[in-house]
Backbone bond lengths (Angstrom), bond angles and torsions (degrees), N, CA, C in turn:
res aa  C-N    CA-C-N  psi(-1)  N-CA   C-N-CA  omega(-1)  CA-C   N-CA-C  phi
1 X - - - 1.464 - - 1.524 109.10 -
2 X 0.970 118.36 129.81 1.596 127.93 160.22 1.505 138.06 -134.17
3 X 0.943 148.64 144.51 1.477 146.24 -177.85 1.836 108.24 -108.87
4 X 1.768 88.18 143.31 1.397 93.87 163.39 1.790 110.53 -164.05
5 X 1.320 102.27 165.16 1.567 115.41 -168.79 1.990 106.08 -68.01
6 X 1.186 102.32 138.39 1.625 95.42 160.61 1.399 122.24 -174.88
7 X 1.005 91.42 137.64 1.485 103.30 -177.21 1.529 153.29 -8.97
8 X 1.165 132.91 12.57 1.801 131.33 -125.00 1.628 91.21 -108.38
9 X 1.737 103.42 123.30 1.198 137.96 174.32 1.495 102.43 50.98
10 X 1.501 151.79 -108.47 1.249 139.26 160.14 1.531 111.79 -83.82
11 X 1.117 135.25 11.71 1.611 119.88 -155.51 1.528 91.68 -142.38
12 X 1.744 117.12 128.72 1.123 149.80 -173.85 1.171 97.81 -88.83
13 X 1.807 135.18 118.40 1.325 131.23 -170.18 1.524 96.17 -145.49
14 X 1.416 110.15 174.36 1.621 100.78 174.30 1.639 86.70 -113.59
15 X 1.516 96.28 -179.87 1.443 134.08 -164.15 1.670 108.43 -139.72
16 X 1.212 105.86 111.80 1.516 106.14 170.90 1.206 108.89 -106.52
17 X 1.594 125.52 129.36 1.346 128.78 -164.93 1.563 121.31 -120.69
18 X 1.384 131.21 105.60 1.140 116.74 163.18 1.510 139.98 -102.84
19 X 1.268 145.67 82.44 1.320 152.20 -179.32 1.646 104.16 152.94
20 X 1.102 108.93 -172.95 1.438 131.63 -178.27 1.544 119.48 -141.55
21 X 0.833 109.40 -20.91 1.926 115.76 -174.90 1.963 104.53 -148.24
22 X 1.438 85.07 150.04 1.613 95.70 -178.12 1.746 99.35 123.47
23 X 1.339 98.94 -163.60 1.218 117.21 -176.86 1.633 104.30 -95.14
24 X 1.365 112.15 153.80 1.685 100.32 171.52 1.667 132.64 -97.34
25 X 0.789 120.12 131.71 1.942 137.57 178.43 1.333 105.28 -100.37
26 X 1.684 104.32 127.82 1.989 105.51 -165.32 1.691 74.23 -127.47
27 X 1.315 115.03 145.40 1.771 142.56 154.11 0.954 105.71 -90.39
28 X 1.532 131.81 146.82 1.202 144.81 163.16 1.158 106.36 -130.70
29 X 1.622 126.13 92.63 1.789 110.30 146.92 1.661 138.62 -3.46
30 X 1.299 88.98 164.96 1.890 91.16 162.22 1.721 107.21 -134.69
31 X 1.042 113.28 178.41 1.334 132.89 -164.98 1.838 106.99 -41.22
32 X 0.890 124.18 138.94 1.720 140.57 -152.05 1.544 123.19 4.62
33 X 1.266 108.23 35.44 1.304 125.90 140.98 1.372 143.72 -95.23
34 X 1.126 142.60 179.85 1.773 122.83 -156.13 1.612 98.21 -149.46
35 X 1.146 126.53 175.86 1.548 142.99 -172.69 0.944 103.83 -45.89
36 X 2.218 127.64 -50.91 1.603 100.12 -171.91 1.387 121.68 -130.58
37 X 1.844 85.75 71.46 1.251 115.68 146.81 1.799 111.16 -55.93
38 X 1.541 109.59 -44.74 1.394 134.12 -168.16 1.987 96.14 -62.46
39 X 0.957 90.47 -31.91 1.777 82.50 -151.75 1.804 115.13 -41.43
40 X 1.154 125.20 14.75 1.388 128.92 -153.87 1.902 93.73 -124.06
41 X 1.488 113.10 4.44 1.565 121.58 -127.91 2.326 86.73 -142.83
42 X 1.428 83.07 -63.90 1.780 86.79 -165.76 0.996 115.41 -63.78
43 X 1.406 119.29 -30.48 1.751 108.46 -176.40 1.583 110.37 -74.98
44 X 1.729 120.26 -18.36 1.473 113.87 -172.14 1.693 98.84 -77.34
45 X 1.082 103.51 -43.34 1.560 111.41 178.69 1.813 124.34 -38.83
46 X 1.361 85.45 -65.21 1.611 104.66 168.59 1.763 112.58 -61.76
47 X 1.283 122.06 -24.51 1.312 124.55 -178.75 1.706 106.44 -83.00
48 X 1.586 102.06 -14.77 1.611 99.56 -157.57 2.228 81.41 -86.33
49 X 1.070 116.86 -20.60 1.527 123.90 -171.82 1.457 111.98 115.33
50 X 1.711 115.55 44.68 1.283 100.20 -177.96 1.766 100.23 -130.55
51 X 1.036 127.48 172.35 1.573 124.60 133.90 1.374 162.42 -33.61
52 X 1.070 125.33 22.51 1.482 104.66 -142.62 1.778 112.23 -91.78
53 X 0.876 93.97 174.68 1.401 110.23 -170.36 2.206 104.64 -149.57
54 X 1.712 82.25 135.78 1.624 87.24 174.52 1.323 108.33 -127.23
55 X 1.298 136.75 147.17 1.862 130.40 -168.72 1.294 114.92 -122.32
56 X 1.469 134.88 166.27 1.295 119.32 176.57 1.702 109.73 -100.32
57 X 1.480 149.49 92.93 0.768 132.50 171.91 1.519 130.79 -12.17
58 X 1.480 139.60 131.60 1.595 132.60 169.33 1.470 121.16 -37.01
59 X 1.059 130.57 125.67 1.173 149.28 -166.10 2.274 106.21 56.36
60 X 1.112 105.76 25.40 1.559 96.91 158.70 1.599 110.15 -138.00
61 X 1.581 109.61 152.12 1.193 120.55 162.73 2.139 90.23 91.74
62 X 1.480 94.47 -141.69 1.467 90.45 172.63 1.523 116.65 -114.05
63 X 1.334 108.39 30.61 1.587 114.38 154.78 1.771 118.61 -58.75
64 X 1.719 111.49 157.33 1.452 95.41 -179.89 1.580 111.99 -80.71
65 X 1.192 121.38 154.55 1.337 153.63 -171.84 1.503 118.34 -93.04
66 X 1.579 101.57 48.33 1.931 113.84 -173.43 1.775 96.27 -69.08
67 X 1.508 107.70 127.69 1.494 116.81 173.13 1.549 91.39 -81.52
68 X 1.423 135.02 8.17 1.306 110.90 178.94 1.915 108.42 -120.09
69 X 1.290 109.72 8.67 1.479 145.18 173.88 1.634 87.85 -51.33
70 X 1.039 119.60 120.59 1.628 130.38 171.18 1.952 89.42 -86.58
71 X 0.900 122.43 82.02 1.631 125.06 160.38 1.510 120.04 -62.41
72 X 1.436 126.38 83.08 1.182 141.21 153.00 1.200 129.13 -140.80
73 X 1.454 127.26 179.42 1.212 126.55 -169.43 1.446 108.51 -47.59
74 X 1.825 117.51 -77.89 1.296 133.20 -176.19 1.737 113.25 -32.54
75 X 1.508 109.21 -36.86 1.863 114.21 -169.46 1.585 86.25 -87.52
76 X 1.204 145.34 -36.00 1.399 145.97 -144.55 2.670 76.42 -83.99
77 X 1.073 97.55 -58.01 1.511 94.02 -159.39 1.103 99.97 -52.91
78 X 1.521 104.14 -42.41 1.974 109.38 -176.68 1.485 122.83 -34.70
79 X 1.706 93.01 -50.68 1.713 114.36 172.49 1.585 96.64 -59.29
80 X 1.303 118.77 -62.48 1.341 102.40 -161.79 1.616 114.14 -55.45
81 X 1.467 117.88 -55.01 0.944 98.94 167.68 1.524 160.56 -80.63
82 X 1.883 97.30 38.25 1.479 128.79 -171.60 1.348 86.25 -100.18
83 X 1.626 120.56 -39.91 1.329 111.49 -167.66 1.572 109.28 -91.24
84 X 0.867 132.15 -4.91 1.482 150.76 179.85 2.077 97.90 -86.77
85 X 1.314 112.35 -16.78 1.331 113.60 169.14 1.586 120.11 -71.41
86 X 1.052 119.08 -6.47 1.453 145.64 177.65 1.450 124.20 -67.98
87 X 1.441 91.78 -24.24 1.317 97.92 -173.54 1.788 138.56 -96.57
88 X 1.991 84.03 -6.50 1.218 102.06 175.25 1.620 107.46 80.05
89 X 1.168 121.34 -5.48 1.840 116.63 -177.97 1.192 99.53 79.88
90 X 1.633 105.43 53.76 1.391 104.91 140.32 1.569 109.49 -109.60
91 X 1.141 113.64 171.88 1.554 119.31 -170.38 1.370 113.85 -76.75
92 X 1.265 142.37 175.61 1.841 113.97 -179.04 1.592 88.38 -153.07
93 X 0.786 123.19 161.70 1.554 133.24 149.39 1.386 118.12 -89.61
94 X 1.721 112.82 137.16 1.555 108.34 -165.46 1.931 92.13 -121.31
95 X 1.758 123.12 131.57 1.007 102.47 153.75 2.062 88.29 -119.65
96 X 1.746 79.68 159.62 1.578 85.23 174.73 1.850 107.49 -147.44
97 X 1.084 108.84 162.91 1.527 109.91 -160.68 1.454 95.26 -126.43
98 X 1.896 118.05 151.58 1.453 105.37 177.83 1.490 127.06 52.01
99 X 1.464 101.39 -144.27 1.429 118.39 160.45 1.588 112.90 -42.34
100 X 1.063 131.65 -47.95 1.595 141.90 176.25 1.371 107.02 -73.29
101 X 1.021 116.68 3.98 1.789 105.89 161.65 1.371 98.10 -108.99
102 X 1.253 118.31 -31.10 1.952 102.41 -176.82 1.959 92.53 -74.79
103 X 1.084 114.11 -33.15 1.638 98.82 -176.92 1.650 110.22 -81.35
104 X 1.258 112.52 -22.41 1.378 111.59 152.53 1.806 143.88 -57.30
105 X 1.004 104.03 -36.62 1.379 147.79 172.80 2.215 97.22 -73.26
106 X 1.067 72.70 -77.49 2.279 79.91 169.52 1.360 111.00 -23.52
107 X 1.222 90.68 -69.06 1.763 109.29 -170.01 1.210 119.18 -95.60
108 X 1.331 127.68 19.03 1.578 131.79 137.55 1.590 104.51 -91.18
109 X 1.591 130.44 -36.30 1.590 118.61 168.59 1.631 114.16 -70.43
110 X 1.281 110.56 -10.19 1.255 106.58 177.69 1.907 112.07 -103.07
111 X 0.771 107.07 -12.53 1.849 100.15 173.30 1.935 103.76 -153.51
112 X 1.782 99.56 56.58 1.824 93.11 -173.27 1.410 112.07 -50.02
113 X 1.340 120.41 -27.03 1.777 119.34 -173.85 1.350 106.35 -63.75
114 X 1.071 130.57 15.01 1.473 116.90 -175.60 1.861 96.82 -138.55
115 X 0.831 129.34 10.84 1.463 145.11 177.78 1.524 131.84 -110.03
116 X 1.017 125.22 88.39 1.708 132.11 161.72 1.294 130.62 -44.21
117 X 1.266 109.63 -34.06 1.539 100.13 179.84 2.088 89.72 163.56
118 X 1.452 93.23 149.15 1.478 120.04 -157.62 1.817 102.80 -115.33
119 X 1.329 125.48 108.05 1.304 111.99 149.63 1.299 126.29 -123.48
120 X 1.733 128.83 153.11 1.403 104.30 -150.81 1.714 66.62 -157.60
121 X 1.461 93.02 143.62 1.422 131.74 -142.17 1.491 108.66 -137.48
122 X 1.568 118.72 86.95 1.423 128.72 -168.35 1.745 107.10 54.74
123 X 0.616 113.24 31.18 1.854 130.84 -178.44 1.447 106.75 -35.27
124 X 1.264 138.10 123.29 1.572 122.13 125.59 1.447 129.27 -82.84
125 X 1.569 129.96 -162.99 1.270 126.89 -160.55 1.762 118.14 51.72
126 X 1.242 117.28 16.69 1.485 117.75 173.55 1.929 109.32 -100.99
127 X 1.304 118.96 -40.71 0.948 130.21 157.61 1.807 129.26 -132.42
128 X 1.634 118.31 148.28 1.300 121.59 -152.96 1.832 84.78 -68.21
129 X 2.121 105.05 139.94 1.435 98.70 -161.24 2.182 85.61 -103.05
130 X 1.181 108.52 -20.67 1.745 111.83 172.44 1.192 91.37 120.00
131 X 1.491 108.61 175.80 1.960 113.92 161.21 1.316 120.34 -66.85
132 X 1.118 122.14 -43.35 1.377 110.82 -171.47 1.627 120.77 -81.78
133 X 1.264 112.70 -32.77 1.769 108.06 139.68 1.590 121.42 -34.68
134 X 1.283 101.73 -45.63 1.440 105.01 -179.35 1.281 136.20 -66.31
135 X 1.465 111.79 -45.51 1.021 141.34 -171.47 1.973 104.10 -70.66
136 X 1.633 92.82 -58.23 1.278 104.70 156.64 1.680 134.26 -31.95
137 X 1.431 108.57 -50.36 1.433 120.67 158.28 1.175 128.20 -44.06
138 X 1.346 107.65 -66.42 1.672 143.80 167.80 1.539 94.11 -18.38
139 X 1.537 121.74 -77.79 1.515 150.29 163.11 1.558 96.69 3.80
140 X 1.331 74.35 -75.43 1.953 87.48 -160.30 1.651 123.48 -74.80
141 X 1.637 93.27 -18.91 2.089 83.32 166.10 1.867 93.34 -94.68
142 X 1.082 116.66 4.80 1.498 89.83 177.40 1.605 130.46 -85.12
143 X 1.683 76.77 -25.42 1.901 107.34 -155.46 1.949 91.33 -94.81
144 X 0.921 98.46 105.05 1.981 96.53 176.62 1.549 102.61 -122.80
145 X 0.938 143.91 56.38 1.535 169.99 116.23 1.573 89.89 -14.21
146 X 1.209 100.70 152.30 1.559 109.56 169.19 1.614 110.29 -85.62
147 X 1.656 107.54 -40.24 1.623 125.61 173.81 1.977 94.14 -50.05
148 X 1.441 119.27 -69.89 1.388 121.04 -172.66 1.629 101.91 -60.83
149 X 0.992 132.59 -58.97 1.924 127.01 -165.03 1.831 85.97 -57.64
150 X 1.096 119.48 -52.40 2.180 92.91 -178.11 0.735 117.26 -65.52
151 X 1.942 131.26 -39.29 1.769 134.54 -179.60 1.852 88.96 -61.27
152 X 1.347 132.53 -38.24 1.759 113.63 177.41 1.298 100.11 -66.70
153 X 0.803 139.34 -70.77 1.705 160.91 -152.89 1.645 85.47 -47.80
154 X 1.283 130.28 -79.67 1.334 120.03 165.72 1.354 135.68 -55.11
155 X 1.453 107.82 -7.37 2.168 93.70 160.70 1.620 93.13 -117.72
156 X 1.351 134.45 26.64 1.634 110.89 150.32 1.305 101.37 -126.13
157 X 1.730 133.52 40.46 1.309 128.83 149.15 1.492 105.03 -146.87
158 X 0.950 123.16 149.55 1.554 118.06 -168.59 1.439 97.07 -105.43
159 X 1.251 120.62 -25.83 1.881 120.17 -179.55 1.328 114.25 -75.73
160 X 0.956 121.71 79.83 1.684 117.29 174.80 1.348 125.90 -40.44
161 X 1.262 124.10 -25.73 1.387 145.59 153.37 1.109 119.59 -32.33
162 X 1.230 114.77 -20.14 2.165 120.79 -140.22 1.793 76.43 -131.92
163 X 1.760 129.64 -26.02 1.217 117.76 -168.76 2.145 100.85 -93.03
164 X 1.406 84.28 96.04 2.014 83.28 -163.34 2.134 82.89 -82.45
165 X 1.799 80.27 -177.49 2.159 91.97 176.15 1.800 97.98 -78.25
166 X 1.443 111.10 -25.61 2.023 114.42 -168.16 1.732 95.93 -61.87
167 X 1.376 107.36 -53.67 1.729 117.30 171.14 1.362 119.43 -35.50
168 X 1.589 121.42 -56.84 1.249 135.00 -147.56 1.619 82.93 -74.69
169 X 1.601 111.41 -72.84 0.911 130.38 -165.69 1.401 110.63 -56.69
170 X 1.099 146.12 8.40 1.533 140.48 -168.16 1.952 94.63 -123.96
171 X 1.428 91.21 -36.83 1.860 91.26 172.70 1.202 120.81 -91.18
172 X 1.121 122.57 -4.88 1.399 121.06 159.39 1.904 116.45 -92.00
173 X 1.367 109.48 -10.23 1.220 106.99 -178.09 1.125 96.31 -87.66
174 X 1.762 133.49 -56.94 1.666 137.42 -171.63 1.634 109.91 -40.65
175 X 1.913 96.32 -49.94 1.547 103.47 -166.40 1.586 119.32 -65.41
176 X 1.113 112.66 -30.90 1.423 148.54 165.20 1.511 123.73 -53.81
177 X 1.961 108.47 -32.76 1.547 101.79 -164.49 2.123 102.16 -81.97
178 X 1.395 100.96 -163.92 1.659 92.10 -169.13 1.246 92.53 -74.58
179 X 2.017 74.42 158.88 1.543 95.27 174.34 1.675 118.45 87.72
180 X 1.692 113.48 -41.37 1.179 104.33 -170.49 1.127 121.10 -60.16
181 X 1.993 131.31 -31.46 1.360 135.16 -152.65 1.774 88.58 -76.80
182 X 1.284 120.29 -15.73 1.457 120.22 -154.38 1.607 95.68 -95.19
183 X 0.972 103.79 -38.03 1.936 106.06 168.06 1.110 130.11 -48.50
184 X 1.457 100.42 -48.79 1.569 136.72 -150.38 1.772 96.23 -87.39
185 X 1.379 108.73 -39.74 1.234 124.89 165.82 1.648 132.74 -54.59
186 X 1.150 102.77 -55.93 1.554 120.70 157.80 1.292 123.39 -51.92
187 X 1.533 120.23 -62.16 1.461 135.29 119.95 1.558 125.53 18.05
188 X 0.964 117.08 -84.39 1.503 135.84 165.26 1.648 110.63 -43.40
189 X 1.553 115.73 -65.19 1.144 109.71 175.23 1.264 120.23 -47.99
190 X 0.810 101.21 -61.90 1.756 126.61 170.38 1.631 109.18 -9.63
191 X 1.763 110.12 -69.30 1.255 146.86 -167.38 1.896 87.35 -80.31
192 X 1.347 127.54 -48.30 1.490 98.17 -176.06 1.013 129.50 -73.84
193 X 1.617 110.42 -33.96 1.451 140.85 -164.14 1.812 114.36 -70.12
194 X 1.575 99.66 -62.67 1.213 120.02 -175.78 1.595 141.15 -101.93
195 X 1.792 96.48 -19.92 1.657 91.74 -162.47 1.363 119.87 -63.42
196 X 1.297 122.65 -27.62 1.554 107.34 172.25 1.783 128.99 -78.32
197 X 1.576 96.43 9.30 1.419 87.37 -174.06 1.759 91.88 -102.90
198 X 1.640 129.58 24.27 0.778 126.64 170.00 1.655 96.44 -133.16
199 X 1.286 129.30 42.84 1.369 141.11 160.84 2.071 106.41 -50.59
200 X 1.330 106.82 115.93 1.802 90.89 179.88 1.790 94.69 -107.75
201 X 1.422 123.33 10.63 1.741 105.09 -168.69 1.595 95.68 -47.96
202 X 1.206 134.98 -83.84 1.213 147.98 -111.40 2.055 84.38 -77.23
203 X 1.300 120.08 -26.66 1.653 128.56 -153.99 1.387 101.84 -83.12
204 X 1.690 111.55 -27.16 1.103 124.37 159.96 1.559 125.03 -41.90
205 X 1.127 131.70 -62.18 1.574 156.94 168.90 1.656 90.89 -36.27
206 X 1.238 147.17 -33.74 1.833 151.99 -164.74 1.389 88.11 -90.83
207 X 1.956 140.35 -38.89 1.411 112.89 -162.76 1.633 113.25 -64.21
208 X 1.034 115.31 170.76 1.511 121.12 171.58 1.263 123.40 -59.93
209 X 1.366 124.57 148.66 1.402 117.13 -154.59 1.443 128.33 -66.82
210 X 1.909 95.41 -19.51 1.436 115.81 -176.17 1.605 123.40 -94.40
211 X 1.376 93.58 30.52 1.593 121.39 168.28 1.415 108.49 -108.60
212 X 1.269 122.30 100.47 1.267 133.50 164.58 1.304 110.61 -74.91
213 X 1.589 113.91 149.33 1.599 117.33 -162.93 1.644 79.56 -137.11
214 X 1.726 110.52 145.52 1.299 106.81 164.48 1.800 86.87 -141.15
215 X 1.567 100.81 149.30 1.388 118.69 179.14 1.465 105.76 -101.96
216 X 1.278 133.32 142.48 1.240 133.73 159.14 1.188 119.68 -144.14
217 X 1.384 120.43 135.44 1.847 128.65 178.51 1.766 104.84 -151.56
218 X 1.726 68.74 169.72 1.916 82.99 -160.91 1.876 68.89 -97.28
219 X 1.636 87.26 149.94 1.148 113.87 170.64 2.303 107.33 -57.83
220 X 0.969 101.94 -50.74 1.958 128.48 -170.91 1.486 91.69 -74.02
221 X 1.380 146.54 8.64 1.153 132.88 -177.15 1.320 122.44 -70.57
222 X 1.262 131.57 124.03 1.493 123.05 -153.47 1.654 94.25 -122.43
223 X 1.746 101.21 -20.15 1.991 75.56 -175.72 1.507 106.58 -107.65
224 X 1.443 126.27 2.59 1.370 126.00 152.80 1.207 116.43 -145.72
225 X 1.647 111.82 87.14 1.461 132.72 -161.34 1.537 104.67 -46.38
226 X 1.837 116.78 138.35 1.151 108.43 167.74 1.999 127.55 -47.72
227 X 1.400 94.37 -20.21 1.651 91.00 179.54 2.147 113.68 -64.59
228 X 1.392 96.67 -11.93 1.517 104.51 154.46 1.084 128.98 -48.66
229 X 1.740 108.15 -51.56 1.704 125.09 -166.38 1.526 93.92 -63.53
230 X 1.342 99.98 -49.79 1.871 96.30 -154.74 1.343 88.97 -71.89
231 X 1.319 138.80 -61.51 1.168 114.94 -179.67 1.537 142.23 -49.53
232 X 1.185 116.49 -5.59 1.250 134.47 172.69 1.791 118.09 -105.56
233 X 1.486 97.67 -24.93 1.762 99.31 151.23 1.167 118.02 -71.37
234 X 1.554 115.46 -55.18 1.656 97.77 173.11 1.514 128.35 -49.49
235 X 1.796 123.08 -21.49 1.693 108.61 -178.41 1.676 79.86 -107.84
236 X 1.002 147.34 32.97 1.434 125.12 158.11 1.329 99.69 -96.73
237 X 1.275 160.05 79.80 1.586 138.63 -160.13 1.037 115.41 -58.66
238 X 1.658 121.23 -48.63 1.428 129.08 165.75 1.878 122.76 -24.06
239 X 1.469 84.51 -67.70 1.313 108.28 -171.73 1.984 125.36 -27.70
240 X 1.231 111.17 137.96 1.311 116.30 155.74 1.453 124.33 -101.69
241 X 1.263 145.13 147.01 1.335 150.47 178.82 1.858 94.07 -119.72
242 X 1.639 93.27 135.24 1.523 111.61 146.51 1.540 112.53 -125.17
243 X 0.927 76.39 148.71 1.825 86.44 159.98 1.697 133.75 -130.99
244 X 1.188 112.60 134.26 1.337 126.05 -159.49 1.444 128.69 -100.72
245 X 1.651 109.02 73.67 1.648 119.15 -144.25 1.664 104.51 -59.53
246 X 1.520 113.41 113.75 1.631 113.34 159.33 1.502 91.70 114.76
247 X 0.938 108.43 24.71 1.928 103.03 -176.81 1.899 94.50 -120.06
248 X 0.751 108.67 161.08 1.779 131.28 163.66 1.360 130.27 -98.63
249 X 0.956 126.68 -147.07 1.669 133.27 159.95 1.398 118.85 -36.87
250 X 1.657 114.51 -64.44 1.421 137.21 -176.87 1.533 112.73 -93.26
251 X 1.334 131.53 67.89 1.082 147.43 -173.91 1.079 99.73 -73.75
252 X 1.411 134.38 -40.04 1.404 122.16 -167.20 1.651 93.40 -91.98
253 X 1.136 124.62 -12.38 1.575 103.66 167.01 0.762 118.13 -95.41
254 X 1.700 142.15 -0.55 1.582 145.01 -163.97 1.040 104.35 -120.97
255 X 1.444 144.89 -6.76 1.162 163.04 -148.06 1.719 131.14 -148.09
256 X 1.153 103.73 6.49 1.894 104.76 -142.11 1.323 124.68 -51.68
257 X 1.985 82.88 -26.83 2.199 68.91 -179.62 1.293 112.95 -79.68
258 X 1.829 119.78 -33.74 1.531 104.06 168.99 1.568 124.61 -48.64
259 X 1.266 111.60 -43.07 1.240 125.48 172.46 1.273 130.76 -32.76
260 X 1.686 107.52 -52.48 1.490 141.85 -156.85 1.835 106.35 -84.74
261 X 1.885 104.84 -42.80 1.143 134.43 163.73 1.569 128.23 -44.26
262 X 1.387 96.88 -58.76 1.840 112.24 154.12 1.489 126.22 -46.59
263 X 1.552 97.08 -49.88 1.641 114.89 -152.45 2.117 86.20 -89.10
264 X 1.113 122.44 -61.10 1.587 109.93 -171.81 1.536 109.24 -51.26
265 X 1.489 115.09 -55.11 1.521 107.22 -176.48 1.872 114.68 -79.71
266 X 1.936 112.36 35.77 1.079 107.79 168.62 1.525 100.76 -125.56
267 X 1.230 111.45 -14.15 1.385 120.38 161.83 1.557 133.80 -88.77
268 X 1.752 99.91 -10.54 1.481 104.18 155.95 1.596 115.54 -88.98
269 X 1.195 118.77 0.56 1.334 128.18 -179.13 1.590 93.81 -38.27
270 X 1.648 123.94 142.30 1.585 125.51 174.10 2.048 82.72 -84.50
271 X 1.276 80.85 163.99 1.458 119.60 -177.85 1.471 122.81 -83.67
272 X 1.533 118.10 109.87 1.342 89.19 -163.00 1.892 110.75 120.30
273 X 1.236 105.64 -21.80 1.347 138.11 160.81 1.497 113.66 -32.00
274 X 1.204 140.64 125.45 1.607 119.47 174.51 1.511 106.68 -90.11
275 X 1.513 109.98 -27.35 1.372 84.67 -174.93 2.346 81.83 -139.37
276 X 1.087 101.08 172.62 1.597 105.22 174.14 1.330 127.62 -68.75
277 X 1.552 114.75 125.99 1.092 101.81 -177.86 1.249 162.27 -65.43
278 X 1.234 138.08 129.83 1.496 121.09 -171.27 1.723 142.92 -39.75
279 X 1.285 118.66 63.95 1.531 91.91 -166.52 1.636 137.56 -51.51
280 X 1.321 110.00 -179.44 1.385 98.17 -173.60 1.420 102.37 -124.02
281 X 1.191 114.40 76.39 2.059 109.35 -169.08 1.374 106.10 -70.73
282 X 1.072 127.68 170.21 1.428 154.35 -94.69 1.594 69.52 -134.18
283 X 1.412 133.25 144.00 1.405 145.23 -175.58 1.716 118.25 -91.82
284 X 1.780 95.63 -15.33 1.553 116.21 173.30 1.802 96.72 -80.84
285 X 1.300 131.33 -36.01 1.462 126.12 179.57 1.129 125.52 -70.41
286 X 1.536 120.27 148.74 1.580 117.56 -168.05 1.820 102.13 -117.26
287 X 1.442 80.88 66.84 1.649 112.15 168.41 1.620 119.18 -96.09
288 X 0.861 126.98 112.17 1.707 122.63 -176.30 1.893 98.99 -121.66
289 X 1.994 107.49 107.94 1.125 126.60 -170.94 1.437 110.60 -82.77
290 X 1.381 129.10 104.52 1.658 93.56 178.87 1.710 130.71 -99.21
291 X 1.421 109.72 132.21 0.987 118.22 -152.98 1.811 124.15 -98.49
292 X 1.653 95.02 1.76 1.632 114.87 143.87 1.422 96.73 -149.96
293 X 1.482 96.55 -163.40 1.925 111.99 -151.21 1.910 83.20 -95.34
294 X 1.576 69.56 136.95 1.768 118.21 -149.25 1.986 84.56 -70.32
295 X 1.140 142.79 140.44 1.062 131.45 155.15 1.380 121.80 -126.72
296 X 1.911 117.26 167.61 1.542 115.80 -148.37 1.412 77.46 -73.31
C-alpha cells in the first residue's frame, strides 16, 4: 500500500493505493473524514486481485482546502468523476460511505457507462433524512473541538477500543489544519440548506440493469439509522441490504473481516449480473444477508 498527491480537476488531493493489476475499486469517505478511513479495507481488496484506490475529498483529510471549492454533493461527484478520468474508460467499482455514498451514488447516475457496480455503506442522499437530521449533521462537520471529534468518534464506532488518543489526536489535528473550518463551513450549509433536495434513491431505479447495487449497515448506527437501509432497499428495487450486527457508522472499520467478506465477493460479482450478488459469509460472522425485501 502506498499514498500519493495528485492532481484532479483544480484540487491537489492524495490517493491511497492498494494493488497493481486487476480491475479498479475507488472508496469514497463521508463527511470530515479522509481516505484512510479505508485502510483496514485496501489491502483485502488488492489481495482478492483488484485495485483499489481511496481519495481525500476537497477540503478533507490532506486534500487542498480552496475557500472557493463549491462543497456539495453534485461538486464532490464532479471531483470524483475528474478522478475517475484516470482510468481511460475502464469501468471501476465505486464503494462510498455516508456523505460518499450519496456522492458515490451521483456519479454513477451521472456517467453509468463508466461504472461496474455501486456499494454504499450507511449512505445518505438515498432517502429525504428532514431538517433536524440535517441540521444535526451540519453540527458535527462544523464543530471540530477536540470535546466534539471524541463525542463523533464515539457515535460512528461502537468499539471504544478501536477509539485510541493517536485517532483522537490525528482528527482533530487534520480537521483543524488551514482552510478546513472554511470547508467544513460551506459544508454545513450545504448539509442544512440543501441535501435532500439532491436525494438520488429513487434515480437510482433508471441505471442499467447491469449495475448491481449492494446496501450495507451496521446494525448500532446512530448517525444514519439502519431503518434508512431498509427504507432505501425498498425504493432501490435492484438493491440488496446486509447488515452488520454490533458495528455503528464505520462498519467497515469496526468490523473488517465481515466487512471485507461482503465487499470482495461483491466485487467478484461477474459482469452482466442483474442484480448483486449474494455472498455466502462465513457462519462464525455476525453478518445477516437479506435474501428478499427486508420488512419494518
Amino acid at each position: 500500500m502506498f499514498s500519493y498527491p495528485k492532481l484532479v480537476g483544480q484540487t491537489v488531493t492524495r490517493v491511497i493505493q492498494a494493488g497493481l493489476e486487476g480491475s479498479a475499486v475507488v472508496f469514497v469517505h463521508g463527511t470530515g473524514a479522509r481516505a484512510d478511513r479505508w485502510i483496514r479495507n485496501l489491502e483485502p481488496v488488492a489481495e482478492a486481485g483488484f485495485r483499489a484506490y481511496a481519495i481525500d475529498l476537497p477540503g478533507h483529510g490532506l486534500a487542498a482546502k480552496d475557500p472557493a471549492f463549491n462543497h456539495s454533493v453534485p461538486a464532490y461527484a464532479e471531483f470524483l468523476g475528474q478522478f475517475l478520468n484516470n482510468f481511460g474508460g475502464e469501468k471501476v467499482t465505486l464503494i462510498g460511505t455516508s456523505l460518499g455514498g450519496h456522492v458515490a451514488a451521483t456519479c454513477t447516475i451521472n456517467r453509468p457507462e463508466g461504472i461496474e457496480r455501486l456499494m454504499l455503506v450507511g449512505s445518505m442522499g438515498l432517502v429525504p433524512v428532514g431538517v433536524e437530521t440535517r441540521l444535526r449533521i451540519q453540527g458535527g462537520a462544523t464543530n471540530q473541538t477536540r470535546e466534539a471529534v471524541i463525542q463523533k468518534l464515539h457515535r460512528v464506532i461502537a468499539d471504544p477500543s478501536l477509539i485510541t488518543e493517536d485517532l483522537i489526536e490525528e482528527e482533530f489535528a487534520v480537521n483543524n489544519s488551514t482552510g478546513a473550518a472554511g470547508s467544513f463551513q460551506k459544508l454545513g450549509r450545504y448539509i442544512a440548506c440543501d441535501l435532500d433536495s439532491d436525494v438520488v434513491g429513487d434515480r437510482l431505479n433508471s441505471l442499467p440493469s447491469d449495475i448491481p447495487i449492494q446496501l450495507v449497515w451496521g446494525t448500532e448506527d446512530k448517525t444514519v439509522p439502519p431503518a434508512v437501509g431498509v427504507a432505501a432497499h425498498h425504493r432501490i428495487k435492484r438493491s440488496k441490504l446486509a447488515l452488520i450486527e454490533g458495528a455503528a457508522h464505520t462498519c467497515y472499520f469496526e468490523k473488517p473481516d465481515e466487512f471485507n467478506q461482503l465487499l470482495t465477493a461483491f466485487v467478484r460479482d461477474s459482469r452482466g449480473s442483474t442484480v448483486a450478488s449474494e455472498p455466502d459469509p462465513d457462519p462464525n460472522l455476525n453478518v445477516s444477508i437479506s435474501r428478499k425485501p427486508v420488512r419494518n
